[in-house]
C-alpha positions in Angstrom: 75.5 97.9 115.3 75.9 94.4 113.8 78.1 92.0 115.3 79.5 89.8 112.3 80.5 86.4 113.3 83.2 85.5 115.4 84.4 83.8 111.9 84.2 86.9 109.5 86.2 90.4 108.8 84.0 93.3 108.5 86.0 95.4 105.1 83.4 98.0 105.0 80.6 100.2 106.7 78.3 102.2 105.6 78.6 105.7 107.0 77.3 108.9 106.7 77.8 112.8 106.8 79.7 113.5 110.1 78.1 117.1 109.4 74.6 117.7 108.2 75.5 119.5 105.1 73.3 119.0 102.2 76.0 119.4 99.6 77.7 116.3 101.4 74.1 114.0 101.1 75.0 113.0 97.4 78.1 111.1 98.4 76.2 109.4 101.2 72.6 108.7 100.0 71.1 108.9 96.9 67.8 110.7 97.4 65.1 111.7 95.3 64.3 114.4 97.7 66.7 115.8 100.5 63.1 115.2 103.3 62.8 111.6 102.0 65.9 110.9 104.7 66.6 111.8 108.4 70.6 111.4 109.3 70.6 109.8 112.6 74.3 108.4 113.2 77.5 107.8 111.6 75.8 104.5 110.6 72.2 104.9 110.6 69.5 106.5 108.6 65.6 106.9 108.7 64.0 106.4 105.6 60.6 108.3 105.3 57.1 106.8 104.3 56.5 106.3 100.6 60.2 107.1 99.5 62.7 104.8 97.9 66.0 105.8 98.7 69.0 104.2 97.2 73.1 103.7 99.1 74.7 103.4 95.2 76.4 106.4 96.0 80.3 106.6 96.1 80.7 106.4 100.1 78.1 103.5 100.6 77.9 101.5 97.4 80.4 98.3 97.3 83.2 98.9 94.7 83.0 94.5 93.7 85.2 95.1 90.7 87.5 96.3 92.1 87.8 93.5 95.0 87.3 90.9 92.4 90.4 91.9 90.3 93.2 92.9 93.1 92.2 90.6 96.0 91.6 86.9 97.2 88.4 87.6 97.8 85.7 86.0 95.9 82.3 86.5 98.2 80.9 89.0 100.6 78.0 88.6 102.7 76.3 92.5 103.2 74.7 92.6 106.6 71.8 95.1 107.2 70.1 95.8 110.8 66.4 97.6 109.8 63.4 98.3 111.2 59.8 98.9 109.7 57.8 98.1 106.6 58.9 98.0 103.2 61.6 96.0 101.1 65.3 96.3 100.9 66.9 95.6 97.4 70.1 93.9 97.0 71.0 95.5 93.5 74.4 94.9 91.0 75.8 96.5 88.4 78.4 95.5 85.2 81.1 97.2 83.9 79.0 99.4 81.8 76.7 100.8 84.8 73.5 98.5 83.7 71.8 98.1 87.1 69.6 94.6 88.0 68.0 93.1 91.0 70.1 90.4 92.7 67.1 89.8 95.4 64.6 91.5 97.2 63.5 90.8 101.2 60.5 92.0 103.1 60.9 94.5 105.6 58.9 93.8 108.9 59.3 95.5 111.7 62.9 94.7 113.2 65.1 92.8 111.7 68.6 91.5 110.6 69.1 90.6 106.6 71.9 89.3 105.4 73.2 88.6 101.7 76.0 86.0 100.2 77.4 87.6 97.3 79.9 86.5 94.6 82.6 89.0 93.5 82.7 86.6 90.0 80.5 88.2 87.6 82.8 91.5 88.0 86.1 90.6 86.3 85.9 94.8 84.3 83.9 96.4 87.2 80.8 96.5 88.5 79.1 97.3 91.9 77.2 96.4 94.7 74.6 98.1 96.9 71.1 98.1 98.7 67.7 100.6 97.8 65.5 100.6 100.4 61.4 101.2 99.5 59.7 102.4 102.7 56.4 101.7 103.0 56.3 103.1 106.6 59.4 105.2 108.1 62.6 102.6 107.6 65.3 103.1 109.8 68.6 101.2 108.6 70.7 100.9 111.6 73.9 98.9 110.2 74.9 97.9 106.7 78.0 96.3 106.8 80.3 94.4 104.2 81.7 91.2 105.4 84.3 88.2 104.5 85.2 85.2 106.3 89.1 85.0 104.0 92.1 85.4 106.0 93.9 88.1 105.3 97.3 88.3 103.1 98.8 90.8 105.4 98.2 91.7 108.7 99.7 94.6 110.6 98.6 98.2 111.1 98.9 101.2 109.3 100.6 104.3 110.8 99.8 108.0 109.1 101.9 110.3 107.6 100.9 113.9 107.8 102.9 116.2 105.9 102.6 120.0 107.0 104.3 123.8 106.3 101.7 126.5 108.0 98.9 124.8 108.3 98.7 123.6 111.9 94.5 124.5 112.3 93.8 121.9 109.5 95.9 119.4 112.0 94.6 120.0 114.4 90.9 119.3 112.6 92.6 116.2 111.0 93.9 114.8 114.9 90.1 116.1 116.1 88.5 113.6 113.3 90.5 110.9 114.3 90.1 110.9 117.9 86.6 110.8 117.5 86.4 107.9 115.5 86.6 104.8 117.7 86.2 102.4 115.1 89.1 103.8 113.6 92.0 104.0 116.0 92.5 100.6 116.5 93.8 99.6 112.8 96.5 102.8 113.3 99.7 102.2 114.6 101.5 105.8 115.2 100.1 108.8 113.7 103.3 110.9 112.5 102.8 115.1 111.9 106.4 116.3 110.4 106.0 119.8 111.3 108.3 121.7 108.7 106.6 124.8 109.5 107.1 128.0 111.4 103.5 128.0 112.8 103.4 124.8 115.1 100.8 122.6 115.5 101.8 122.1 119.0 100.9 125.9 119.7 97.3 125.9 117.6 94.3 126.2 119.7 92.9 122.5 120.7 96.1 120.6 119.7 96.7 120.5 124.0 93.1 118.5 124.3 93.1 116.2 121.0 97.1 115.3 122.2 96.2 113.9 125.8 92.9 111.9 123.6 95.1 110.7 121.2 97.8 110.0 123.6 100.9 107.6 122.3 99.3 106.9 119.5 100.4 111.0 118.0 103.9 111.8 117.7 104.8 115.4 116.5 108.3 115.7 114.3 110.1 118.9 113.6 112.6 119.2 110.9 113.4 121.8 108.2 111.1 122.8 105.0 112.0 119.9 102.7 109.0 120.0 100.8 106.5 117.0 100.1 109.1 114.9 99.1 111.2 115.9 102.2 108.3 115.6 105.1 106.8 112.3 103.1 110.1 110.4 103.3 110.4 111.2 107.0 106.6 109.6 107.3 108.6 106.8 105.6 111.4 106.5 107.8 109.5 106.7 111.2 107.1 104.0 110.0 110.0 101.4 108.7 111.1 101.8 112.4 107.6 100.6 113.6 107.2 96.6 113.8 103.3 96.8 114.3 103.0 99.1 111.0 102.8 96.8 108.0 101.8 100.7 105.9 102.1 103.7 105.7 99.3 106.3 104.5 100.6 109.9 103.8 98.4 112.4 103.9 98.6 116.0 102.8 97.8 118.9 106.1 95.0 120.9 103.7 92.7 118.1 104.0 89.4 117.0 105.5 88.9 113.4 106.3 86.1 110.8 105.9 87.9 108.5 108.7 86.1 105.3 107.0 88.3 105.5 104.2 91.8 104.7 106.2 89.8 101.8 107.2 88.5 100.8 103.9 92.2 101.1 102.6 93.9 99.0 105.0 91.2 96.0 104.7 91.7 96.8 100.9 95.4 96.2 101.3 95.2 93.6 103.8 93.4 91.3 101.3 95.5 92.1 97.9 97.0 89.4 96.4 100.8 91.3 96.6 102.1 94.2 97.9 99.9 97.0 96.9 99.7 100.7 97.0 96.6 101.9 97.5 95.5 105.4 96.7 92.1 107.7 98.0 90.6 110.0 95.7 90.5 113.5 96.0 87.3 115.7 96.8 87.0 119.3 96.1 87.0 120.7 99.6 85.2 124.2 98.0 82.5 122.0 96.5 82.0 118.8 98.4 80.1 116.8 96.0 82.9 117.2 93.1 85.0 114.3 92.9 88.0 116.1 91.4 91.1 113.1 91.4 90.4 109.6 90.1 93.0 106.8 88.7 95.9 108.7 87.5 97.9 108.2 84.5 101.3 109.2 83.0 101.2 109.5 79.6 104.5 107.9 77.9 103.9 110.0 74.6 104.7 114.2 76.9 105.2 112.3 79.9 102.5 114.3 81.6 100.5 113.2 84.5 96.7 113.0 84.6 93.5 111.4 84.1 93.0 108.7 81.8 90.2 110.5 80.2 90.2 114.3 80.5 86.0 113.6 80.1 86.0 112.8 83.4 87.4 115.3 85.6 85.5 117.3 88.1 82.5 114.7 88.2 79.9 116.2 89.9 77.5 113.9 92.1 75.3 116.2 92.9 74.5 115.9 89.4 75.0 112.9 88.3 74.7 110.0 90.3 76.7 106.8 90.4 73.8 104.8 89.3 73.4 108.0 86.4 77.3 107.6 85.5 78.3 104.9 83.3 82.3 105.3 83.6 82.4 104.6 87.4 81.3 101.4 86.8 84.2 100.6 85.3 87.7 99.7 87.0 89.8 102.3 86.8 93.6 101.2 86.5 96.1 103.8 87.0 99.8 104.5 86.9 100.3 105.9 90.7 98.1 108.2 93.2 98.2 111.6 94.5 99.8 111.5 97.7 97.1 113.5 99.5 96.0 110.3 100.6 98.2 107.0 99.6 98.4 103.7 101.5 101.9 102.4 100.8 103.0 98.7 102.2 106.2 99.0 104.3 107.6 95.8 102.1 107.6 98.4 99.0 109.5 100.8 100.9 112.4 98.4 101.7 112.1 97.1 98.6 112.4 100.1 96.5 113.4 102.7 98.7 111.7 106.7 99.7 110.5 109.5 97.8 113.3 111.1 95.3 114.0 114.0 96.6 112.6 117.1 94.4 111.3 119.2 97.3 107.7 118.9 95.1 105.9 117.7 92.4 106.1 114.7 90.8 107.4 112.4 93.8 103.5 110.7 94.2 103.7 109.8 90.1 107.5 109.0 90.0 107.5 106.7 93.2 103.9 104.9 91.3 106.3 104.5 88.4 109.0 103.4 90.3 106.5 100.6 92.0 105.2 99.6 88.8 108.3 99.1 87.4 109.1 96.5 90.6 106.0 94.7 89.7 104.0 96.2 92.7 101.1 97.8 91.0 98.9 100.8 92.3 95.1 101.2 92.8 92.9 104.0 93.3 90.0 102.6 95.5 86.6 104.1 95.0 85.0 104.8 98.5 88.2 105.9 100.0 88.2 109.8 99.4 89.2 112.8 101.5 88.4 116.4 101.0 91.9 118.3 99.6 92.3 122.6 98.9 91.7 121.8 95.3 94.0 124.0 92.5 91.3 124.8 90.2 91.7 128.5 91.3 95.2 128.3 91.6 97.9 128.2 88.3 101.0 126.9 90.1 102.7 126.9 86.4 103.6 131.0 86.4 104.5 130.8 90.5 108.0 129.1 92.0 106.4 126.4 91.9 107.1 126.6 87.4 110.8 125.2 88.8 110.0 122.3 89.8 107.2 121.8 87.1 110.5 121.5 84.7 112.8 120.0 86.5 111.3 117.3 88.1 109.0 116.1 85.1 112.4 116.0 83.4 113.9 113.8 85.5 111.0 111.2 86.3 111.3 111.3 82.6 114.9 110.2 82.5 114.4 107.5 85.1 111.5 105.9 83.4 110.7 107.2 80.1 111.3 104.1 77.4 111.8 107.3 75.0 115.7 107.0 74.6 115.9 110.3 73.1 113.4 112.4 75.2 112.2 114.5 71.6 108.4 114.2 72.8 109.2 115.7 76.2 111.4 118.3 74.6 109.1 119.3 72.1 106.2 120.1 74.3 109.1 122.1 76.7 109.5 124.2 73.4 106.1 124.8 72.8 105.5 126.2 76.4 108.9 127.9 76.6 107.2 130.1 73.2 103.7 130.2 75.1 105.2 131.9 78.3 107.4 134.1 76.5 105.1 136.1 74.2 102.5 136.0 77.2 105.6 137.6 78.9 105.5 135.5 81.8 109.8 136.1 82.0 109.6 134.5 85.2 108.3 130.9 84.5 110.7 130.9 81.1 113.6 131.8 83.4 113.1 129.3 86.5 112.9 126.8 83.4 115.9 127.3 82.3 117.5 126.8 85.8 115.8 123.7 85.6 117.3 122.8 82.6 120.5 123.7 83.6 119.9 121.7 87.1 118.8 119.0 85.5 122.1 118.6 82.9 124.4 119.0 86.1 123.4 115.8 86.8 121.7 113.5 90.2 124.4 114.2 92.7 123.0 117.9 93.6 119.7 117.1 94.4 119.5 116.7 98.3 122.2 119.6 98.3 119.4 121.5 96.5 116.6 120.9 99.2 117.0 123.2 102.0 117.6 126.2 100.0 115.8 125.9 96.9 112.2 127.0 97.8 113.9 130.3 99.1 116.4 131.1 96.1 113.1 130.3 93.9 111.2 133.1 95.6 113.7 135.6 96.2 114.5 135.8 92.2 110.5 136.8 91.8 111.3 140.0 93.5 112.6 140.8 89.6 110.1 140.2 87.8 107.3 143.1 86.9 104.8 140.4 86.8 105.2 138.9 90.1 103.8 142.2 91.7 100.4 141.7 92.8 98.3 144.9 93.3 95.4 144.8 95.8 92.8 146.6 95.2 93.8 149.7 97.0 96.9 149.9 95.0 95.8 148.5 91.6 96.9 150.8 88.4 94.2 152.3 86.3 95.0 151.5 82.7 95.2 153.8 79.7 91.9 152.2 77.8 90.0 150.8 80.7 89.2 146.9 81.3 88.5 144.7 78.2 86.0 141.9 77.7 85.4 139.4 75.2 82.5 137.0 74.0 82.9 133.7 75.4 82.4 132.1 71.6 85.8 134.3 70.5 87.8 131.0 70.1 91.5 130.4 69.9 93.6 129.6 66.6 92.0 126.4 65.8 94.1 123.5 63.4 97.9 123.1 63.2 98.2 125.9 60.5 96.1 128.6 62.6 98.4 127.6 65.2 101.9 127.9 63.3 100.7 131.3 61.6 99.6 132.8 64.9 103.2 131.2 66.9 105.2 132.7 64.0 103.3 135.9 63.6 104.0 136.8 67.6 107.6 135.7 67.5 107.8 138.1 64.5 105.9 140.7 66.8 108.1 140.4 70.1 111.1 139.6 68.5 111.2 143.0 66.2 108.6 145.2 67.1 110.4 148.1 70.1 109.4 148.1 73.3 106.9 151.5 73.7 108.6 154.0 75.7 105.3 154.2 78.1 105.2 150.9 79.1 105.8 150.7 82.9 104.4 154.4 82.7 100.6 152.5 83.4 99.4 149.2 82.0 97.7 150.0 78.5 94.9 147.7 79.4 93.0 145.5 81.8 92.0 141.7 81.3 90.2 139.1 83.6 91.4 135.8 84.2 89.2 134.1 81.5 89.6 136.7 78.7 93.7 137.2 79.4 93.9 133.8 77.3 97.7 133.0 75.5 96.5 134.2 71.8 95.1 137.3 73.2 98.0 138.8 75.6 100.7 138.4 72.7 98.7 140.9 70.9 99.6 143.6 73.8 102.3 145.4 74.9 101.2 146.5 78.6 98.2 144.8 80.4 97.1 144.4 83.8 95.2 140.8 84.3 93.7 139.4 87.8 95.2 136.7 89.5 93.4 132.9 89.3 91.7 133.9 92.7 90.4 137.1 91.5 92.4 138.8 94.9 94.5 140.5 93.3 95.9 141.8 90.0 99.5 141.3 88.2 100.8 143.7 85.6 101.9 142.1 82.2 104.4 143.7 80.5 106.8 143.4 76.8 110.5 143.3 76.8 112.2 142.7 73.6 115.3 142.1 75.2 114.0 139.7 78.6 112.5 138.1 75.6 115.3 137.7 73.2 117.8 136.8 75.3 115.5 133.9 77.5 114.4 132.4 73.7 117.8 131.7 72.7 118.6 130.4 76.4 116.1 128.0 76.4 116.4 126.7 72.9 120.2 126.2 73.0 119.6 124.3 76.7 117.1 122.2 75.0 119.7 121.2 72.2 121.9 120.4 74.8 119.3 118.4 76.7 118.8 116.5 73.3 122.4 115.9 72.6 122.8 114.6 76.0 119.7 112.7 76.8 121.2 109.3 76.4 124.3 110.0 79.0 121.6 111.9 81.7 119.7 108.7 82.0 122.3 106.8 82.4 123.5 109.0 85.4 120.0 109.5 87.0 118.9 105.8 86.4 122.7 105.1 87.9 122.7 107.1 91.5 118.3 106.7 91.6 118.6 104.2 94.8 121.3 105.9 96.0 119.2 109.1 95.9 116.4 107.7 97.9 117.7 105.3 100.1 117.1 106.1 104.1 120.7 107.0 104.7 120.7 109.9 102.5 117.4 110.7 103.5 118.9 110.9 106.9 121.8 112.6 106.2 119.5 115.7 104.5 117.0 116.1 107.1 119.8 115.8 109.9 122.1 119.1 108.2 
């Protein structure tokens, strides 16, 4: 390992795979064949005779950009310990991914290299990294990433873990961090708020990984209060910590790459004011997908998401950093998922906890919240974890549809500049129509107890915690489409299961689309309900072919769930569907006629609502 001078920081090390799984080699090393490298240690890898292997991959490359824009720091000196014969090349890139050679050494025998590098050519982006050419086998035993700047900030970080019934994922998380030595010393406390009935004090291991972890774990119990609820108690038990300067919560369905905590707090450390700072978000099913960048809110629907839709799901494995233009910029966004998000404590006294919406939405509306208190966020490439991604999952039709509605309604009221909220309203009408003649009667119904939650005003709201989640799930018990048959119990269908060529495409233009809408509203609002509905379903639909322009064209039909586990039985009712339409479009008149007085209200009582007294005074009922 290399010793940097007494005089310098060390901000970041190269690492690699803590398992040797070849899906995981694309994040680490960028290899034209998987036998051109041996992993040897966290820190070290063997190059083999006549390969050149390059580290401009997303855990190894240096992300200068992004140091250049948010920190004091203007040079970094890379270190490298290698052995053998070849050359090691120090290589840059601009905003627009064009690579060039900054300098090239010899490689003879063993050796230290070191390289001064300025962050000022990368004012859009741009990184830095190292390819090795191995004439015989190369074995890199340290890279690391140096400056001699004092920090901003100093202090350590303590960890928030958030968990409900998953205490074997904690126990893997606490595992992780024990065994990384290099680690432990930048954490402060590391908090688990156990909301759960399945404790992580009873999982298998917890007993050994406690007693290695020692004072450094503390385990908290309190009631199901959601993300917003188990994050804000993270919060609170930090503030109360005078060696924590941060906080980094982290969800419980999560895998870590410990270097990134690291890499977050330098990050941080370093920034010229109180920053958040955000990891990205890996696709635990397939490793090598990077599935959460910079994250945006856009002001038009007030919607959360990429900044460019293009870029989801980015697959190294097949393309590359070097291969991928758009990394190479910086990626400014408006908040970060809170699977992994490094918050200063100074922004928490400043601006206060999570609000208190059990989930959803807290991570974007506390980014807003920041943004608008001048204390920006920043997604920092190189800091990832591995998170239970939701592309199998369509949390919009579930309980979960609740709080979908209500809370993206009320970030809205707190920070839209939209002083009538029609944009927001409109797109609510638009699904409100989409739901109902797919006859999902259960998402269009928990909407309109949002709605109706939402115009009783703020003062409810940590009332609502403890007991939403279970009023939310109980009302699913009415709903014919909330049964899920298993395979033993599935219904056969009247005219068997139906498929459909992938190129049968959707109504396409704003006419198609108003013909079709007012066609099926015709058709559901008028046509009887058969008298054999609920005798069997009429059909059967896979996910991908039980799309929202064909299911409106059906009465009765029987369509597998996202996971393909199970299957959920579809059926028409004139009447659930009359009587929800008008619901929701008289409560989104009144929504519109009483925008103006619901902001003031929520704007009015929004430090109130997550300040730590009344954070306290909810988790203590």
């Amino acid at each position: 390992m290399i010793l940097p001078s007494p005089l310098a920081t060390v901000i970041q090390r190269a690492v690699f795979p803590q398992q040797n799984v070849e899906e995981l080699l694309p994040l680490y090393v960028d290899a034209p064949e998987s036998n051109s490298v041996e992993l040897v240690g966290r820190h070290s890898v063997r190059v083999r005779a006549g390969h050149t292997v390059s580290l401009a991959t997303y855990f190894n490359g240096f992300p200068a950009g992004y140091w250049q824009h948010w920190t004091t720091v203007q040079s970094v000196t890379a270190r490298l310990s290698a052995s053998g014969n070849g050359a090691v090349r120090m290589m840059r890139s601009d905003d627009s991914g064009e690579a060039r050679v900054v300098e090239t050494r010899s490689l003879r025998d063993e050796s230290s290299y070191s390289f001064e590098l300025s962050l000022a050519p990368f004012v859009n982006g741009g990184w830095y990294w190292i390819d090795i050419v191995a004439d015989s086998d190369v074995l890199l035993s340290d890279l690391v990433w140096s400056v001699t700047d004092a920090p901003v900030t100093e202090g350590k970080v303590s960890l928030g873990i958030t968990t409900f019934n998953k205490p074997d994922y904690c126990v893997e998380t606490l595992k992780s961090l024990a065994s990384s030595s290099g680690v432990l010393p930048a954490i402060d406390k590391i908090f688990i708020v156990d909301q759960g009935t399945k404790r992580v004090m009873e999982q298998a291991g917890y007993d050994d990984v406690a007693a290695a972890l020692g004072e450094q774990l503390k385990i908290v119990h309190q009631p199901n209060l959601g993300g917003s609820g188990g994050f804000a108690r993270g919060m609170i038990e930090t503030l109360d910590r005078e060696d924590s300067a941060f906080v980094m919560l982290l969800d419980d369905d999560v895998e870590l790459e410990p270097e990134s905590i690291l890499r977050a707090v330098w990050f941080a450390r370093y920034c010229v004011s109180p920053t958040i700072v955000g990891g990205h978000m890996l696709d635990l099913g397939k490793r090598s997908v990077l599935h959460a960048f910079a994250e945006v809110v856009d002001r038009g629907t007030f919607m959360w998401g990429p900044a460019d839709r293009n870029h989801e799901r980015h697959d190294f494995a097949q393309s590359s950093l070097r291969d991928t233009p758009w990394l190479h910029q910086r990626q400014d966004g408006d908040f970060n998922g809170w699977w992994m998000c490094l918050i200063p404590s100074q922004i928490i006294r400043e601006i206060g906890l999570s609000l208190p919406v059990f989930i959803k939405w807290d991570d974007a509306e506390y980014g807003l919240r920041a943004q608008s208190a001048g204390f920006p966020t920043v997604s920092l490439p190189g800091a990832a974890l591995w998170h239970v991604s939701w592309v199998d999952k369509d949390d919009t039709i579930d309980w979960q549809a609740y709080f979908h509605a209500r809370n993206r309604l009320i970030v809205a009221l707190l920070h839209s500049s939209d002083s009538s909220g029609a944009g927001l309203l409109r797109e609510y009408r638009k699904l409100d129509i989409k739901h109902l003649i797919s006859f999902q009667y259960y998402p269009a119904t928990l909407r309109n107890q949002a709605f109706k939650d939402v115009l009783a005003g703020p003062e409810k709201l940590h009332d609502l915690m403890p007991t939403a989640l279970q009023n939310l799930r109980t009302q699913a018990a009415d709903f014919a489409e909330m049964q899920h048959y298993s395979a033993d119990t599935r219904p056969r269908s009247r005219d068997g299961k139906q498929s459909y060529p992938a190129s049968a495409a959707a109504p396409v233009g704003n006419i198609g689309l108003a013909l079709f809408t007012a066609k099926a509203l015709v058709r559901h609002w008028f046509r009887k309900t058969p008298e054999d509905l609920h005798t069997r379903p009429h059909v059967e639909l896979g996910k991908r072919d039980a799309t929202w322009w064909r299911i409106p064209l059906l009465d009765s039909v029987l369509v597998d769930t996202a996971d393909g586990s199970a299957a959920s039985w579809y059926v028409r009712d004139r009447a659930t569907f009359r009587a929800l339409l008008v619901e929701s479009f008289k409560l989104n008149r009144q929504l519109s006629r009483e925008w103006k007085s619901l902001r003031k209200q929520y704007r009015e009582h929004a430090a109130s609502l997550t300040s730590v007294e009344a954070w306290s005074r909810t988790i203590e009922r």
